[in-house]
FIRO-365307 format. One record per residue: x, y, z of N, C-alpha, C, O in turn. Coordinates in nm, 3 decimals, always signed. Atoms other than C-alpha are relative to their C-alpha. Example, Ala and Ser with C-alpha at 12.3 -4.5 7.8 and 13.67 -1.06 7.14 Angstrom:
BEGIN
    n.xx    n.yy    n.zz   ca.xx   ca.yy   ca.zz    c.xx    c.yy    c.zz    o.xx    o.yy    o.zz
  +0.089  -0.119  +0.000  +1.230  -0.450  +0.780  +0.090  +0.120  +0.000  +0.194  +0.118  +0.066
  -0.082  -0.119  -0.006  +1.367  -0.106  +0.714  -0.077  +0.109  +0.073  -0.026  +0.220  +0.090
END
This chain:
BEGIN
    n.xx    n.yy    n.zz   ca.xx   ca.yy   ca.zz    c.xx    c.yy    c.zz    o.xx    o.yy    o.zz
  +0.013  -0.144  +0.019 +12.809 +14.282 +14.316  -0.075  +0.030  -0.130  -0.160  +0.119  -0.144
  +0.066  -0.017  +0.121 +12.708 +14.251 +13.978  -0.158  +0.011  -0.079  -0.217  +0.082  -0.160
  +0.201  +0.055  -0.101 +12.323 +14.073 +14.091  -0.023  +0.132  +0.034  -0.121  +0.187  -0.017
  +0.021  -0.129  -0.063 +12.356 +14.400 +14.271  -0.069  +0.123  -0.074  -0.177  +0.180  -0.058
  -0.021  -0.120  +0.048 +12.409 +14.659 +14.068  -0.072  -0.015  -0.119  -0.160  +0.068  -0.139
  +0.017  +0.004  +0.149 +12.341 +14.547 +13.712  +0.081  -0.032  -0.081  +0.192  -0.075  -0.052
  -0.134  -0.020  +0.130 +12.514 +14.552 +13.383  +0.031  +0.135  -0.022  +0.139  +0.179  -0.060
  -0.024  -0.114  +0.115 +12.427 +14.889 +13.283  +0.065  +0.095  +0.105  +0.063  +0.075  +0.227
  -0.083  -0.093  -0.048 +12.642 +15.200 +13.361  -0.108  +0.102  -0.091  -0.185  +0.069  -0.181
  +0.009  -0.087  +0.066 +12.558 +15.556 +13.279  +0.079  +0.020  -0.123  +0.194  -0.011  -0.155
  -0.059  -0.003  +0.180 +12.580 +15.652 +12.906  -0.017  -0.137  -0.052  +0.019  -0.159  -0.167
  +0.051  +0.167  +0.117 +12.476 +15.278 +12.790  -0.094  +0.030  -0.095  -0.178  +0.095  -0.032
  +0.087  +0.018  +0.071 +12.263 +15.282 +12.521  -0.023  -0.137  -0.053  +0.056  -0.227  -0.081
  +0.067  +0.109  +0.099 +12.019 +15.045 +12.361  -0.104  +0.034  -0.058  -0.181  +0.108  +0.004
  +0.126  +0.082  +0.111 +11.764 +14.966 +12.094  -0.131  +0.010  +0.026  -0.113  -0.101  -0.025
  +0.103  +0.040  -0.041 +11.415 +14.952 +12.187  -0.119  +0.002  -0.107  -0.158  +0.109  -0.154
  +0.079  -0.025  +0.129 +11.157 +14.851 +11.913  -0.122  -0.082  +0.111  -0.101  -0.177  +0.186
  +0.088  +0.036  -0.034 +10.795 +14.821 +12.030  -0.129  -0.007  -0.119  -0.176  +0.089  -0.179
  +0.104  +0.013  +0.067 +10.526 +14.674 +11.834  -0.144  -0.047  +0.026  -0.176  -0.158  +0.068
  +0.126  +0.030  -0.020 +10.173 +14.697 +11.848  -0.042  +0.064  -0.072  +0.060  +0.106  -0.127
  +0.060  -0.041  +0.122  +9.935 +14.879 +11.573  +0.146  +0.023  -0.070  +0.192  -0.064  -0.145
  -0.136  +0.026  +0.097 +10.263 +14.953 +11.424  +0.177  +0.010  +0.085  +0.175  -0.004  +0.208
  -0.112  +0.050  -0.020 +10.642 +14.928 +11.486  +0.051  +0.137  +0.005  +0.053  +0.212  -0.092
  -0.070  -0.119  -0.033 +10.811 +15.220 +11.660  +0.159  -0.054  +0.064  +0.160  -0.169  +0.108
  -0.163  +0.021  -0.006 +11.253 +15.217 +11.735  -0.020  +0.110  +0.092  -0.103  +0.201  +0.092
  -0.048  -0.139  -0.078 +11.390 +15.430 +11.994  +0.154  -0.026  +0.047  +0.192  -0.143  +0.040
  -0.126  +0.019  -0.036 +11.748 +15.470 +12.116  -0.050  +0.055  +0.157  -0.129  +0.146  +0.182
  +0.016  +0.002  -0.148 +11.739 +15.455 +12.494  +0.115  +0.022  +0.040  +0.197  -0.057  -0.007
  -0.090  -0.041  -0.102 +11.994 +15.613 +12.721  +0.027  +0.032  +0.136  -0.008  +0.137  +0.190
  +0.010  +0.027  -0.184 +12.084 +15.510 +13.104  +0.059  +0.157  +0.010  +0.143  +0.203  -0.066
  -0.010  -0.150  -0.054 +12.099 +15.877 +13.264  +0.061  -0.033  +0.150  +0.032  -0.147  +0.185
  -0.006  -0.018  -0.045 +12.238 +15.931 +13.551  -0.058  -0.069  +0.160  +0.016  -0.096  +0.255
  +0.055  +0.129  -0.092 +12.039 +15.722 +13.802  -0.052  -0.109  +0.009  -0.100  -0.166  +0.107
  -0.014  +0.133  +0.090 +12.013 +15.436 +13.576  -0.156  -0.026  -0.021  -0.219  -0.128  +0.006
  +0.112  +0.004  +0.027 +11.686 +15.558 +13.456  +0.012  +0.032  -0.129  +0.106  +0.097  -0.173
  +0.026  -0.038  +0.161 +11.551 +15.572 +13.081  -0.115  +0.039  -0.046  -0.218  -0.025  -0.030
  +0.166  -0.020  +0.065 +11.275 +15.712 +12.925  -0.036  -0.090  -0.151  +0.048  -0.121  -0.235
  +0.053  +0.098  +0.103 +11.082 +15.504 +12.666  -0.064  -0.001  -0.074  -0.089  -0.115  -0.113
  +0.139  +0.005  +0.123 +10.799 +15.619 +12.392  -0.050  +0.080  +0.114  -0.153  +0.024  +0.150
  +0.116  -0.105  -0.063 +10.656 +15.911 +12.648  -0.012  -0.080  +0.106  -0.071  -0.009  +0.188
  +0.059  +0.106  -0.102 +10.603 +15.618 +12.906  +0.125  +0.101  +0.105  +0.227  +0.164  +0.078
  -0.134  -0.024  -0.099 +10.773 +15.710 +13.257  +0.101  -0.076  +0.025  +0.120  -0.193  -0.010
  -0.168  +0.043  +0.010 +11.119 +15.673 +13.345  -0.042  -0.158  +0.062  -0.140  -0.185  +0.131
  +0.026  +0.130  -0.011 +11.185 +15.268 +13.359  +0.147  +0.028  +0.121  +0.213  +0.128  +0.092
  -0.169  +0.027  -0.022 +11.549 +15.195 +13.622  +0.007  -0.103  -0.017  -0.084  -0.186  -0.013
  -0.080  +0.145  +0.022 +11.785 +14.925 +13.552  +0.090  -0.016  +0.062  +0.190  -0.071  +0.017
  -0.123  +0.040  -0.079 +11.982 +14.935 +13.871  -0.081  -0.131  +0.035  -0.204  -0.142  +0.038
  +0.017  +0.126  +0.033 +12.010 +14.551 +13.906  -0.049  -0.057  -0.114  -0.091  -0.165  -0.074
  +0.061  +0.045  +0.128 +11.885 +14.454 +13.578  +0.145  -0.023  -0.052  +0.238  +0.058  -0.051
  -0.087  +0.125  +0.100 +12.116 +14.193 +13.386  -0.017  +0.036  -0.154  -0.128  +0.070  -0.194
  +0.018  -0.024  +0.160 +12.189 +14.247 +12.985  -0.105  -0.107  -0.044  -0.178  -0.096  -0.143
  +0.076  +0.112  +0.039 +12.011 +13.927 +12.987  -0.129  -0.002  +0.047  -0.212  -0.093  +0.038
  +0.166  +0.023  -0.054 +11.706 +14.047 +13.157  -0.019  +0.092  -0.035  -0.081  +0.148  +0.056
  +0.032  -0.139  +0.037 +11.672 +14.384 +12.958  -0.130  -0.032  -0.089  -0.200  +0.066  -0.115
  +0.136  +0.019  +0.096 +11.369 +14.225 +12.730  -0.092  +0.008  +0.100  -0.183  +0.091  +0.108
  +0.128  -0.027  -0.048 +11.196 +14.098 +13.018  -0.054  +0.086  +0.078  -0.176  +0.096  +0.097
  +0.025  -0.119  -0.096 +11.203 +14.371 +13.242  -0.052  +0.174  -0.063  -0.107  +0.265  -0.001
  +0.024  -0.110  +0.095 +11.174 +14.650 +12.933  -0.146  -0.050  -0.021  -0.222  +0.040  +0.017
  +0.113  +0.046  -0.024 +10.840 +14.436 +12.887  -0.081  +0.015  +0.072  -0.194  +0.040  +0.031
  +0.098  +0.026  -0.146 +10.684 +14.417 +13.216  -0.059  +0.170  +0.014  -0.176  +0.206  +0.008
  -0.032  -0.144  +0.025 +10.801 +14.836 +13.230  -0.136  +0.037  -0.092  -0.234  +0.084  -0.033
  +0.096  +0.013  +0.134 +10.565 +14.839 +12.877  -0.130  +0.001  +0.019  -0.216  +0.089  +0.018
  +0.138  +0.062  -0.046 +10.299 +14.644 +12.962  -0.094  +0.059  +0.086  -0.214  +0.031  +0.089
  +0.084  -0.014  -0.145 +10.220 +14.853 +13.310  -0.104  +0.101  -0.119  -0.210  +0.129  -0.065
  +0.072  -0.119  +0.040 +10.053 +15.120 +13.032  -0.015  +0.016  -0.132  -0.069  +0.118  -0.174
  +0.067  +0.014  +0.105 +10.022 +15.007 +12.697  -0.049  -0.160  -0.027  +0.008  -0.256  +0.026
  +0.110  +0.144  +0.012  +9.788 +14.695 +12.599  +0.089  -0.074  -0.115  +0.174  -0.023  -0.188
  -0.115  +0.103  +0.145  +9.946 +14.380 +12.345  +0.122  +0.093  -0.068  +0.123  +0.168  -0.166
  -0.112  -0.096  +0.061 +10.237 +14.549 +12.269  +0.158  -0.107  +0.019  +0.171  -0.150  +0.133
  -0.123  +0.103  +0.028 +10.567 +14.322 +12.215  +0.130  +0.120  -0.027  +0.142  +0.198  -0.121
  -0.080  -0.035  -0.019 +10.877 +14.455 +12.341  +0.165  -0.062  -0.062  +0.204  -0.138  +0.026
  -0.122  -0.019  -0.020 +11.251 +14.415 +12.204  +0.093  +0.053  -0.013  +0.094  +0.135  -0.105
  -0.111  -0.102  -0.008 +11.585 +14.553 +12.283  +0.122  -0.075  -0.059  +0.134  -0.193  -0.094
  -0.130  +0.039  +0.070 +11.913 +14.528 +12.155  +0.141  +0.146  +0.086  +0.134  +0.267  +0.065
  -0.073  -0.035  -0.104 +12.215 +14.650 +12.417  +0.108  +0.042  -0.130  +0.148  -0.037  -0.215
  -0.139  -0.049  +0.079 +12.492 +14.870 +12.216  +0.138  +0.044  +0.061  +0.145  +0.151  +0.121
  -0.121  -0.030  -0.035 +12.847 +14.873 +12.298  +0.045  +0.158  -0.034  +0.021  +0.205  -0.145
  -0.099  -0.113  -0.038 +13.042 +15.202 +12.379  +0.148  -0.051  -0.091  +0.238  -0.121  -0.043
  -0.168  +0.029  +0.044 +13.356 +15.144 +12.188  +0.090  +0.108  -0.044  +0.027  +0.175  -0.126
  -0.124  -0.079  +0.048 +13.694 +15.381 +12.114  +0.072  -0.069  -0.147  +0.143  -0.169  -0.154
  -0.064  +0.064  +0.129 +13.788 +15.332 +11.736  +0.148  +0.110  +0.004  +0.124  +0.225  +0.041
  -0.079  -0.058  +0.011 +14.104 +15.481 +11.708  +0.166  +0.004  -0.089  +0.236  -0.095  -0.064
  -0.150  +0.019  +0.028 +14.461 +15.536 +11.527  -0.048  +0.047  -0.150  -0.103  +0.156  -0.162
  -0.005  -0.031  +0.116 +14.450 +15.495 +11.098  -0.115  -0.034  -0.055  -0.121  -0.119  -0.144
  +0.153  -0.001  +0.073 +14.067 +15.530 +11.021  -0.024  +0.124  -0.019  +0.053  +0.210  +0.023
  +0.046  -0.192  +0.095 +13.907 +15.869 +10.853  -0.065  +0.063  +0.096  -0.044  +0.184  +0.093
  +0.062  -0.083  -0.114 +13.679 +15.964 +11.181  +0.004  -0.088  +0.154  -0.088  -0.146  +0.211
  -0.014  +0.075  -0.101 +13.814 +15.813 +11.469  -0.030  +0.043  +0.138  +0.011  +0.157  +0.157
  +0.088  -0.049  -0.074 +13.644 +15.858 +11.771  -0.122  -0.106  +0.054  -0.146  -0.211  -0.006
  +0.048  +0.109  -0.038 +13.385 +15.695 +12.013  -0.145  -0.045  -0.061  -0.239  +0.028  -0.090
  +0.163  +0.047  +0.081 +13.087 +15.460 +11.861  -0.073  -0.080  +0.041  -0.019  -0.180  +0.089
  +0.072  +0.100  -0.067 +12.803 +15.285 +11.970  -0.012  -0.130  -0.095  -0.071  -0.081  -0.192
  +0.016  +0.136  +0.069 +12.793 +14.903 +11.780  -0.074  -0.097  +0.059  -0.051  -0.114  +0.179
  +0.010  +0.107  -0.071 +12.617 +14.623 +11.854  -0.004  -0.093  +0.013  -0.067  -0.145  -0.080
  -0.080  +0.094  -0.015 +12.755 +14.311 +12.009  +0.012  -0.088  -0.080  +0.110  -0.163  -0.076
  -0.003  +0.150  +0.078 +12.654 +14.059 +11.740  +0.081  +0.076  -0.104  +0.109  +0.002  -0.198
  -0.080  -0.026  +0.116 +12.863 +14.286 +11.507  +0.115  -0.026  -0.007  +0.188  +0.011  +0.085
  -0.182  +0.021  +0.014 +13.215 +14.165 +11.372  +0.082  +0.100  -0.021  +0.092  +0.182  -0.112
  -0.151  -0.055  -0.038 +13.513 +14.300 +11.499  +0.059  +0.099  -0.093  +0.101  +0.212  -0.070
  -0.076  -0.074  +0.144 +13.640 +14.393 +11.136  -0.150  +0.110  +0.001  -0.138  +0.220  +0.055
  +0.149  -0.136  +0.068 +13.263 +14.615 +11.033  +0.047  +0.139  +0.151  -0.005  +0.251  +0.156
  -0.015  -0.152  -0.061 +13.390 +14.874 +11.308  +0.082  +0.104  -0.062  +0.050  +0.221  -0.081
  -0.089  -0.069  +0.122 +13.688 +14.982 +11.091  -0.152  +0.119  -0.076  -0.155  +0.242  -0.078
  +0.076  -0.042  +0.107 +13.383 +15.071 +10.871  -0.130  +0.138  +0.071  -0.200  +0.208  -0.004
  +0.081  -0.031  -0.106 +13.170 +15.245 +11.158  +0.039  +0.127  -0.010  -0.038  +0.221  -0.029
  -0.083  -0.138  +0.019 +13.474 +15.524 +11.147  +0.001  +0.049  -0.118  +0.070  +0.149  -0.137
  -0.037  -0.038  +0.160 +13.457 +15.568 +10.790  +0.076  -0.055  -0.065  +0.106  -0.013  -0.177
  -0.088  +0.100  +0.120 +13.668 +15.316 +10.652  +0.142  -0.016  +0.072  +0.165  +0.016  +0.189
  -0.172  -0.022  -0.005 +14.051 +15.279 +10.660  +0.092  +0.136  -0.075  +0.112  +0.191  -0.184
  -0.084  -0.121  +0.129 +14.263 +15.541 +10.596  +0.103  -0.056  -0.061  +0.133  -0.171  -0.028
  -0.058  +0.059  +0.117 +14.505 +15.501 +10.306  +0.127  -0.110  +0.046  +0.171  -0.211  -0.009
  -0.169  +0.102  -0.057 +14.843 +15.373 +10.563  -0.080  -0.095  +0.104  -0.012  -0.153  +0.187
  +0.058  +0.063  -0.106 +14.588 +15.199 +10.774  +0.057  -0.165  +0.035  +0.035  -0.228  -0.069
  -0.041  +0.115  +0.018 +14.741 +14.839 +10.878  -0.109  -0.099  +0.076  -0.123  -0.105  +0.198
  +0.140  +0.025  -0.109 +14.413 +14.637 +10.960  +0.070  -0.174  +0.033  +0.010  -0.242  +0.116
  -0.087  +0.094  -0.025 +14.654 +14.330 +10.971  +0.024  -0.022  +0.193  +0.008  -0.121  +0.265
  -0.039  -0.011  -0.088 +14.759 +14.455 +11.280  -0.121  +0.091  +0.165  -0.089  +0.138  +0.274
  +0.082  +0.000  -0.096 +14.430 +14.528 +11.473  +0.018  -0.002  +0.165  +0.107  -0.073  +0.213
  -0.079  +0.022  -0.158 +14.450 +14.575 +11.872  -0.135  +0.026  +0.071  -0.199  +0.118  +0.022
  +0.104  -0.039  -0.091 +14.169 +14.593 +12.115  +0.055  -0.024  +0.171  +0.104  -0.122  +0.228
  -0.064  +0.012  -0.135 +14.258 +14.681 +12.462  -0.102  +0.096  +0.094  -0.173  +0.183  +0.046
  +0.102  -0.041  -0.125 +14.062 +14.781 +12.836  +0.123  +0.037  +0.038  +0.224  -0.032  +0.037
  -0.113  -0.112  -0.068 +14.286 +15.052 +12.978  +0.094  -0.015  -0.018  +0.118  +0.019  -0.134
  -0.069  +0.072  +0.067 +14.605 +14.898 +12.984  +0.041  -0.095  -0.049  +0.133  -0.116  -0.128
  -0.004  +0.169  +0.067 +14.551 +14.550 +12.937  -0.045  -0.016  -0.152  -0.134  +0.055  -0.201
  +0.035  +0.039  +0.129 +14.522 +14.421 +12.602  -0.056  -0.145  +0.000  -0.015  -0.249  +0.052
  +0.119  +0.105  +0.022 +14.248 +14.197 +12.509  +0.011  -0.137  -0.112  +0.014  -0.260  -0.108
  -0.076  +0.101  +0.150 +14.340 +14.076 +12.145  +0.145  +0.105  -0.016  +0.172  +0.225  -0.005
  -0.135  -0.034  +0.028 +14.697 +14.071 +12.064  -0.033  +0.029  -0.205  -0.132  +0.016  -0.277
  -0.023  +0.049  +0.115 +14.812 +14.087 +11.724  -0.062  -0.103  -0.076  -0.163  -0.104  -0.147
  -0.052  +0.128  +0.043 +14.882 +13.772 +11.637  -0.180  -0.036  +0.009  -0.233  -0.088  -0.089
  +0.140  +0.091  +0.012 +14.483 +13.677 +11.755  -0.086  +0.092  -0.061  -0.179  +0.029  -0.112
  +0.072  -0.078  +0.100 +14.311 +14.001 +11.571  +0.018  -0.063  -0.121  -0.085  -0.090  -0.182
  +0.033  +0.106  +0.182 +14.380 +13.810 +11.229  -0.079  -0.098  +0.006  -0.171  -0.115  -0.073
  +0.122  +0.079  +0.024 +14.214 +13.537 +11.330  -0.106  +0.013  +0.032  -0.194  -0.073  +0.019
  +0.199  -0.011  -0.068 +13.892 +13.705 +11.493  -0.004  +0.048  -0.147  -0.056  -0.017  -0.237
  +0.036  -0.123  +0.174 +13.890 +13.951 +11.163  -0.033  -0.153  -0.120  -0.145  -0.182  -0.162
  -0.033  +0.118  +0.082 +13.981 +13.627 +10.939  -0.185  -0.059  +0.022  -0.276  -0.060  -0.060
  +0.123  +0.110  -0.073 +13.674 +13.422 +11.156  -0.116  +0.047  -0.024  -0.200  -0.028  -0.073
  +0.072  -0.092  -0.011 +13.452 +13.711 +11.175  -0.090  -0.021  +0.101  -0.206  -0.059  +0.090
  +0.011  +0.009  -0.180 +13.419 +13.709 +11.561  -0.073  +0.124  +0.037  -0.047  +0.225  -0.029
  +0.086  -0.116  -0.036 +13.182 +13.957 +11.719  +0.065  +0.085  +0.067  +0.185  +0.074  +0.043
  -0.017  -0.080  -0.116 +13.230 +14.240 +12.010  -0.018  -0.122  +0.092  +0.083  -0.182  +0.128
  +0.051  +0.109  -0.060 +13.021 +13.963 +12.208  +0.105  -0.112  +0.039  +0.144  -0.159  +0.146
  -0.096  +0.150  +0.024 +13.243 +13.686 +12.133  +0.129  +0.042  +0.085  +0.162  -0.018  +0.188
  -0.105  -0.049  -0.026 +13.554 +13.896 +12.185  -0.004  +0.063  +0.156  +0.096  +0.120  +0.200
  +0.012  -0.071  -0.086 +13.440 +14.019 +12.494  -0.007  +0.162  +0.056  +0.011  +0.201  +0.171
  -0.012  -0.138  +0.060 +13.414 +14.392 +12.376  -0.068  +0.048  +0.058  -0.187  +0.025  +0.034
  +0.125  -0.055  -0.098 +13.259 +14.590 +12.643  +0.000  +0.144  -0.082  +0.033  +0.157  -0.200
  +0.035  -0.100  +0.000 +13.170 +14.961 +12.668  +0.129  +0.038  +0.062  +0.172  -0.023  +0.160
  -0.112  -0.065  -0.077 +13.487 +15.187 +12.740  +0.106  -0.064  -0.096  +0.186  +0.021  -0.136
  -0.113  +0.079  +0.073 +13.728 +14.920 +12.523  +0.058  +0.108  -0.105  -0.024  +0.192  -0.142
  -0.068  -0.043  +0.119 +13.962 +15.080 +12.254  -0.003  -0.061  -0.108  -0.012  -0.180  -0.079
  -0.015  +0.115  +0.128 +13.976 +14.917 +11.897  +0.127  +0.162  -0.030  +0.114  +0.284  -0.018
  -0.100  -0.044  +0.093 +14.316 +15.033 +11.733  +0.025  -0.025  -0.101  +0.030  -0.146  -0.124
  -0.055  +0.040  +0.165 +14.414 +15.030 +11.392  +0.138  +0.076  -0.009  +0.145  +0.197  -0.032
  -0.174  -0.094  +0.061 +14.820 +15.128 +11.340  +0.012  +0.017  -0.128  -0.043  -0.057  -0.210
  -0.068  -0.015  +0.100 +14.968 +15.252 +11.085  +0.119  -0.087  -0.093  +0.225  -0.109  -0.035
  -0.091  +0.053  +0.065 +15.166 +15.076 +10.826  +0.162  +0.033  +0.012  +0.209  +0.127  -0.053
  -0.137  -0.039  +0.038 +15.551 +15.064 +10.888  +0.003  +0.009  -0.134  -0.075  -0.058  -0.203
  -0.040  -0.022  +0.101 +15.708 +15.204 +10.584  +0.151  -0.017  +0.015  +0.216  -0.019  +0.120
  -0.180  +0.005  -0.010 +16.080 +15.172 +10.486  +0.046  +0.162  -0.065  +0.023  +0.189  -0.183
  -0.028  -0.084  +0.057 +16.211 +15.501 +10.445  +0.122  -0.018  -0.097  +0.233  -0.040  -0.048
  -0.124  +0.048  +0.083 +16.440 +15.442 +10.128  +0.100  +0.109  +0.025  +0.220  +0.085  +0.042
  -0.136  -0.108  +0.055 +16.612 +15.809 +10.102  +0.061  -0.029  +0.122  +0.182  -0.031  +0.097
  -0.070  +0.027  -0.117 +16.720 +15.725 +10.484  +0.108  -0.096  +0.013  +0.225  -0.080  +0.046
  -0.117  +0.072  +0.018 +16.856 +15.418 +10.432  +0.099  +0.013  -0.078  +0.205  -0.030  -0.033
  -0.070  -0.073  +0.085 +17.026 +15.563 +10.129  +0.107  +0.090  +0.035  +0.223  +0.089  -0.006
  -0.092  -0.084  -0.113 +17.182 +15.796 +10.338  +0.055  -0.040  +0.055  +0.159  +0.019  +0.082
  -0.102  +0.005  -0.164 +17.303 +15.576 +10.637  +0.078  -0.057  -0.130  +0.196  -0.022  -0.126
  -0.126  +0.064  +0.046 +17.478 +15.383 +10.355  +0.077  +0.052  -0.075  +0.175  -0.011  -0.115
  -0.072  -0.105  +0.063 +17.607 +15.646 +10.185  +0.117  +0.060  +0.094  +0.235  +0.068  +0.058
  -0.053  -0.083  -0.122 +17.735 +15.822 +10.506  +0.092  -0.136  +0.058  +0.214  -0.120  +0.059
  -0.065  +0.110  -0.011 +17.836 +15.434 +10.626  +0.150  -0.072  -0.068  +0.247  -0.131  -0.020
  -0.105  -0.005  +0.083 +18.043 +15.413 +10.327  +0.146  +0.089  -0.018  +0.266  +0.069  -0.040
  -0.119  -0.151  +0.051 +18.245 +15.726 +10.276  +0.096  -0.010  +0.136  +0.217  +0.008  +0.127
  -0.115  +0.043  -0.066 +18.365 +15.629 +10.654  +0.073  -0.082  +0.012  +0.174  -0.072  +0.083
  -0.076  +0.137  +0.019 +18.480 +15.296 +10.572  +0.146  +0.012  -0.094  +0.258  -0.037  -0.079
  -0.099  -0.078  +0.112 +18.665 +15.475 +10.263  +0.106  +0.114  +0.068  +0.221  +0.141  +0.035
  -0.073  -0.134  -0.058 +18.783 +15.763 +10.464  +0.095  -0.032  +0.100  +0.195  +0.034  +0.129
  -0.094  +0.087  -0.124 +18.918 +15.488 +10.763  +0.111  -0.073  -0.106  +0.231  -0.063  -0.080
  -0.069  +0.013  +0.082 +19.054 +15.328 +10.455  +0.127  +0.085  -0.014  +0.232  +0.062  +0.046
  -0.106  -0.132  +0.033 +19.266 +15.651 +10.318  +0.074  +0.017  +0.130  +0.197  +0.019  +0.119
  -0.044  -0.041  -0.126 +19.336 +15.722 +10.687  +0.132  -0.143  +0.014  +0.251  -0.117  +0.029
  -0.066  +0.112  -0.053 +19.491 +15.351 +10.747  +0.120  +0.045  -0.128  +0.218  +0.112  -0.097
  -0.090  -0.026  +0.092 +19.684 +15.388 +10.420  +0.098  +0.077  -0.012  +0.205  +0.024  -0.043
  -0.065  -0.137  -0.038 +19.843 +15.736 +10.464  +0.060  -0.036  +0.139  +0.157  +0.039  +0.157
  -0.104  +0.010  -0.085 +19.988 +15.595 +10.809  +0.069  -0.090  -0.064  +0.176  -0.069  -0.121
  -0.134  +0.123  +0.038 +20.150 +15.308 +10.710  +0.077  +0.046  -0.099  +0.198  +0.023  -0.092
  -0.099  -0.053  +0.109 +20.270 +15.489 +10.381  +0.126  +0.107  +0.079  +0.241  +0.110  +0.035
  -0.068  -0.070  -0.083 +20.421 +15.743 +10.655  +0.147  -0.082  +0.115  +0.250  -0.042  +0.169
  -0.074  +0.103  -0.158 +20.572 +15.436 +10.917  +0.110  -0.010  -0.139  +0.223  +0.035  -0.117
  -0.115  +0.075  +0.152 +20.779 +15.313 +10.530  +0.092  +0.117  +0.005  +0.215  +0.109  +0.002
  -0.146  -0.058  +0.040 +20.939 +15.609 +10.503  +0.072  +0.069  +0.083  +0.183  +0.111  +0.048
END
């Protein structure tokens, strides 16, 4: 199905730098019938087209209408940053970037941010646990690597905190009934004596 169809989905973006007298960038976006426009050139499609065949086929596309001209692209992930970062919300990255530089994508960490505890998950499955976000972050493991499509979530939680005045409280409140079962036990038995 995949041969079929392609890689790309509507809303993909990528990269496209073409050079010939000089070096022009464009951000390219699959529309709707998995067509893109390109430098004024007509619409290119990429139903069936492979991530791995987006150079040579963006090329060939190129070639039908401009002369020596050297085509490449660079495919950007869709990703959901979300939870304890400063603008969280969805971002395009791309794949050769590590895992940890998305934190940075949102604007950083916010102040309770726990990047310890990293989470990347596809709907409800979870992708990286815990326990293996330290060591991609640690490694400095890509999207690519990690398998980080378009649509994925990246989470960042929040830092448990210990609320002190709470616990302060239960043992305060903990206490005074231990004392109060105390007095209570005491006052019968002083009652059974006499």
């Amino acid at each position: 199905m995949r041969l079929q169809q392609g890689d790309f989905r509507v809303g993909d973006r990528f990269v496209i730098t073409l050079r010939q007298d000089s070096v022009r960038s464009d951000t390219a976006s699959v529309r709707d019938s998995l067509k893109v426009s390109v430098a004024n050139l007509p619409d290119a499609s990429l139903a069936g087209v492979l991530r791995s065949e987006l150079d040579e086929h963006m090329t060939a596309h190129v070639a039908r209408y401009l002369r020596n001209v050297s085509v490449r692209t660079s495919v950007l992930t869709r990703v959901a940053i979300l939870g304890a970062v400063r603008t969280p919300g969805f971002y395009y990255a791309s794949p050769d970037r590590p895992i940890s530089d998305l934190v940075m994508v949102a604007g950083g960490p916010a102040d309770q941010a726990n990047l310890n505890e990293l989470e990347v998950s596809r709907g409800t499955a979870k992708l990286l646990s815990v326990k293996d976000s330290r060591k991609a972050v640690k490694d400095g493991r890509t999207l690519e690597q990690l398998d980080v499509q378009s649509g994925d979530e990246v989470k960042i939680p929040i830092k448990k905190k210990i609320n002190w005045q709470i616990v302060i409280q239960s043992m305060l409140v903990v206490s005074s009934l231990f004392f109060a079962g105390l007095q209570f036990l005491q006052w019968y038995y002083n009652r059974q004596d006499q």
